[in-house]
C-alpha positions as CSV (number, residue, x, y, z in Angstrom):
1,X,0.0,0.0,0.0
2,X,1.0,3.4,-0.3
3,X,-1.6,5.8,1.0
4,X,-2.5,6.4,4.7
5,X,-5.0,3.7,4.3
6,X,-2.4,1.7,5.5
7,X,-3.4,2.9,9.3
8,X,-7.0,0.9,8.7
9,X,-5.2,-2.2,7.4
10,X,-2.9,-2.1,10.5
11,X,-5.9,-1.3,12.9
12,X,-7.5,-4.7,11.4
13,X,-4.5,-6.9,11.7
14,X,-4.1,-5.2,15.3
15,X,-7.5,-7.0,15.6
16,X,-6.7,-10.6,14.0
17,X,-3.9,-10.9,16.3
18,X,-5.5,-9.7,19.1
19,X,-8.2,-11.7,18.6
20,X,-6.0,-14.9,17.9
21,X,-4.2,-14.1,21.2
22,X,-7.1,-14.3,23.2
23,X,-8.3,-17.8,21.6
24,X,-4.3,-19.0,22.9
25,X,-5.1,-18.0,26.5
26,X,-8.1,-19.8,26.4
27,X,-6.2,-22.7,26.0
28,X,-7.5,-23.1,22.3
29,X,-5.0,-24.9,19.8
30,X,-3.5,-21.6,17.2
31,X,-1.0,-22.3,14.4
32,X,1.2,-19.4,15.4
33,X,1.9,-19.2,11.7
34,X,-1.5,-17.2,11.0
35,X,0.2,-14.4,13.2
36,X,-0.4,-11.0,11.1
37,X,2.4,-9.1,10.2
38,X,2.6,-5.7,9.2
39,X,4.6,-4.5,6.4
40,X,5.6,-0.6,5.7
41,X,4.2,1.8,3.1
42,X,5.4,0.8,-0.3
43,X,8.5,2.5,-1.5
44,X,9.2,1.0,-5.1
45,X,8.9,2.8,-8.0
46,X,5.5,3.9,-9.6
47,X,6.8,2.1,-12.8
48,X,7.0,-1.0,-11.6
49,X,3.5,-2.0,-11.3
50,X,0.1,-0.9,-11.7
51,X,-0.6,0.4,-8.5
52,X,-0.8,3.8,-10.1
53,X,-3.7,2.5,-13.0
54,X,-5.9,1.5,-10.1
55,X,-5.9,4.6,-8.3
56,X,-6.1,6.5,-11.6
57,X,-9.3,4.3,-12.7
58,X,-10.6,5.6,-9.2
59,X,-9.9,9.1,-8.6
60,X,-8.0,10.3,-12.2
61,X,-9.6,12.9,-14.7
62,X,-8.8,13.3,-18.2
63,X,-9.8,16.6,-19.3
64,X,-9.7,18.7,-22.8
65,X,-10.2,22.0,-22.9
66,X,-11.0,23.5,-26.6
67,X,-11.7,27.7,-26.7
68,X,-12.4,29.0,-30.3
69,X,-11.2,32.0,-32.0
70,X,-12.6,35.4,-29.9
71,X,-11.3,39.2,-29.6
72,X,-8.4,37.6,-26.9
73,X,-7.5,34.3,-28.8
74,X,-5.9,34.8,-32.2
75,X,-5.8,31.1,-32.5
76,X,-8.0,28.3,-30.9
77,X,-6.8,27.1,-27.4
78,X,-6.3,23.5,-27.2
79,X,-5.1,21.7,-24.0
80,X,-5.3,18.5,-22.9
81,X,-4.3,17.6,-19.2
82,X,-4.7,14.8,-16.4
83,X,-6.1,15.7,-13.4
84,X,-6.2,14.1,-9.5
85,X,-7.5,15.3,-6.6
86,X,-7.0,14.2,-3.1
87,X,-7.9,16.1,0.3
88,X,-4.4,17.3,2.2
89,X,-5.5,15.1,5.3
90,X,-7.0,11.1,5.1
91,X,-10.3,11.1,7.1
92,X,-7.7,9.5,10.2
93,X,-5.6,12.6,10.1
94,X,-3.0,11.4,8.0
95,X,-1.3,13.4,5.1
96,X,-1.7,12.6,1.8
97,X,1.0,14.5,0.9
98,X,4.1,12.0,0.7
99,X,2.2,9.9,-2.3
100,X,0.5,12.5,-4.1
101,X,4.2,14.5,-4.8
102,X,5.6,10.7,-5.4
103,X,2.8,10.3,-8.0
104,X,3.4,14.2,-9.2
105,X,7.0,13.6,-9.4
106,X,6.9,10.2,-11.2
107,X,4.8,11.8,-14.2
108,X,6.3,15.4,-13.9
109,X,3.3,17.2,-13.5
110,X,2.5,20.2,-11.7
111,X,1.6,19.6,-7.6
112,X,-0.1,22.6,-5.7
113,X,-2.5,23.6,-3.0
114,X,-5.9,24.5,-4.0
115,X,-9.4,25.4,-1.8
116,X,-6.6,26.8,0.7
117,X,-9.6,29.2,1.7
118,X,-12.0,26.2,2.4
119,X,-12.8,23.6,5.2
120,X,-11.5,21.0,3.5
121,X,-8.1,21.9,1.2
122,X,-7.2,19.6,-1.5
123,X,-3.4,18.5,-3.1
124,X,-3.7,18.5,-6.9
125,X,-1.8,16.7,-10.0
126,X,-2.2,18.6,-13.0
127,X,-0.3,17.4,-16.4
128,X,0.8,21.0,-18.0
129,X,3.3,20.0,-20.6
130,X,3.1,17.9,-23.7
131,X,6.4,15.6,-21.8
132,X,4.1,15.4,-18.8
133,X,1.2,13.8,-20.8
134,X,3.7,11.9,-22.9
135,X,5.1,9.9,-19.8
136,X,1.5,9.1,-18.8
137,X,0.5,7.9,-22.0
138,X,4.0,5.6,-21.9
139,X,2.4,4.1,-18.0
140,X,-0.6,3.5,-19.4
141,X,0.5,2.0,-22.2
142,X,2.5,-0.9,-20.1
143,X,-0.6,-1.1,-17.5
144,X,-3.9,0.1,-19.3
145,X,-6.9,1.5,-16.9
146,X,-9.9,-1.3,-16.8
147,X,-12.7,1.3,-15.9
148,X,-15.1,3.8,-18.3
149,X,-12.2,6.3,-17.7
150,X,-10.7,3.9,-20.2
151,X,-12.5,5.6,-23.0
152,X,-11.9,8.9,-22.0
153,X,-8.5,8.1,-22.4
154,X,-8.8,6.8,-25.5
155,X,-10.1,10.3,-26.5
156,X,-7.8,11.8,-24.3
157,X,-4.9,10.4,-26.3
158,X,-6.6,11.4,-30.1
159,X,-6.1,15.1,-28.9
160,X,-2.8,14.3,-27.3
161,X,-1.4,13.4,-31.0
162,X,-2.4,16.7,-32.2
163,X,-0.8,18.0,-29.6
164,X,2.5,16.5,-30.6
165,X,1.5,17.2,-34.2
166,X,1.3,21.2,-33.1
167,X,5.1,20.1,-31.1
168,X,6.4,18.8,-34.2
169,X,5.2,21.4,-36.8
170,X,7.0,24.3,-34.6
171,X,10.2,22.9,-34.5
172,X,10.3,22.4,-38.5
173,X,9.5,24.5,-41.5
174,X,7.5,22.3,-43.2
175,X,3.5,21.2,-42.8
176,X,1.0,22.8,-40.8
177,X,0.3,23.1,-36.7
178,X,-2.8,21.8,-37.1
179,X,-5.4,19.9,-40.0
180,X,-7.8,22.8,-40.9
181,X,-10.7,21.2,-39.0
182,X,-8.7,20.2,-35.7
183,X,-10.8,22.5,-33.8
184,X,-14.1,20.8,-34.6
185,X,-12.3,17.7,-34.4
186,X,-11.3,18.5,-30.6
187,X,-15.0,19.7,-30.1
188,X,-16.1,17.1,-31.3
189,X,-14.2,14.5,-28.9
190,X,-14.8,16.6,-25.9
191,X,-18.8,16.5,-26.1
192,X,-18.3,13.0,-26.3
193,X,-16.0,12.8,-22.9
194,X,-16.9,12.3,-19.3
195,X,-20.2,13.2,-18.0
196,X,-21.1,13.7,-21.9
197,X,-20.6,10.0,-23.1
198,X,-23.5,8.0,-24.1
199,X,-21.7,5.6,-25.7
200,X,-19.8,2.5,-24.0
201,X,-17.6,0.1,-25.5
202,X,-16.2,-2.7,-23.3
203,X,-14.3,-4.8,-25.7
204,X,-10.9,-3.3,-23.8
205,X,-12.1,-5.6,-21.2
206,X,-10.9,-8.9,-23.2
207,X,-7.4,-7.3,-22.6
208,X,-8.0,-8.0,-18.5
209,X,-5.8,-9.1,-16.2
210,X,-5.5,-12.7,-17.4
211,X,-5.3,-15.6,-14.2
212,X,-2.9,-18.6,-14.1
213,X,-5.0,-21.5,-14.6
C-alpha cells in the first residue's frame, strides 16, 4: 500500500492478532503461523507496477479544454491535461501528501494547494506540458486503466497526438500546426468525454488481467 490507508489495514490486523491471542489463552489450539504481520508503506517505484492504474481508474480525470477563435485568442486554445485530486489530510488525520508529490514527481506534472480558503483543502496533479502527458501515456500503455475512464482516455490520447502534431510542426519548417478542421475535431471529442458520453464500449475488457489457470 502506499496511502494512509495503510493505518485501517494495520488497525484490522491489530484486531486478527489480538483476537488470535485471546483464543491461545483460552487454552484453544492456534498455528502461530497465521500471526499477522505488518509490512511498511510501499517504496518501489510507480513504474513497476500498476498500483498507479488503479488509483487513476478511481480518482483520475482526463480533461480537454477547446476555446475557439474570440477578440483575446488569435488562435483556438487546445489543452489536454490529467487531473487528480485528493484532500491534504486522510479522514484518520493522515497526510496525503508523501504519495501524491511521489505520483506528481513520477509523471512530472505540476503539484499545488488548491481550496486553501476552504474547510476541506485539496493536493492537486495537473499534467501541463506535452512531456508530462507523454510519460502518462507511456504508463498506461504498459498497465492500461480497466474502468469507463478507459474511454476517455482513449479520447484523451486522439487530442494528445495533435498536440504533438502542433510540437512537431514548430520545430520544422515544413507542414502545418494543425489539420484545418482540428478544432471541430477536438470539439467534437470533448462533447463526447466524461459526464457527456453515451456511448460505452467494453471490448478493452478482453485485454483483463488474465489468471494462471
Amino acid at each position: 500500500m502506499r496511502t494512509p490507508k495503510i493505518k485501517a489495514l494495520y488497525d484490522l490486523i491489530d484486531w486478527l492478532n489480538l483476537t488470535q491471542n485471546s483464543k491461545e489463552s483460552k487454552g484453544e489450539i492456534i498455528n502461530s503461523s497465521h500471526s499477522f504481520i505488518k509490512l511498511p508503506l510501499s517504496s518501489m517505484s510507480l513504474d513497476y507496477n500498476s498500483w498507479l492504474a488503479g488509483f487513476i481508474d478511481g480518482d483520475g480525470s482526463f480533461q480537454v479544454r477547446a476555446t475557439a477563435l474570440n477578440a483575446r485568442n488569435k488562435y483556438p486554445i487546445v489543452e489536454c491535461r490529467f487531473e487528480i485530486c485528493q484532500s491534504k489530510t486522510y479522514n484518520n488525520g493522515l497526510s496525503n501528501y508523501d504519495f501524491m508529490w511521489d505520483i506528481a514527481n513520477f509523471i512530472d506534472s505540476s503539484f499545488k494547494e488548491v481550496l486553501v480558503n476552504l474547510k476541506f483543502p485539496q493536493y492537486r496533479i495537473r499534467t501541463v506540458t506535452l512531456a508530462s502527458n507523454i510519460k502518462l501515456e507511456n504508463y498506461l500503455n504498459k498497465y492500461p486503466l480497466f474502468s469507463s475512464k478507459y474511454l476517455n482516455y482513449k479520447d484523451w490520447l486522439k487530442v494528445l497526438e495533435f498536440k504533438k502534431i502542433a510540437a512537431a510542426s514548430v520545430r520544422s519548417t515544413k507542414g502545418t500546426k494543425y489539420d484545418s478542421d482540428f478544432f471541430d475535431k477536438v470539439v467534437n471529442i470533448k462533447n463526447g468525454m466524461n459526464n457527456k458520453r453515451t456511448l460505452f464500449i467494453w471490448d478493452h475488457l478482453q485485454g483483463f488481467y488474465k489468471l494462471k489457470k
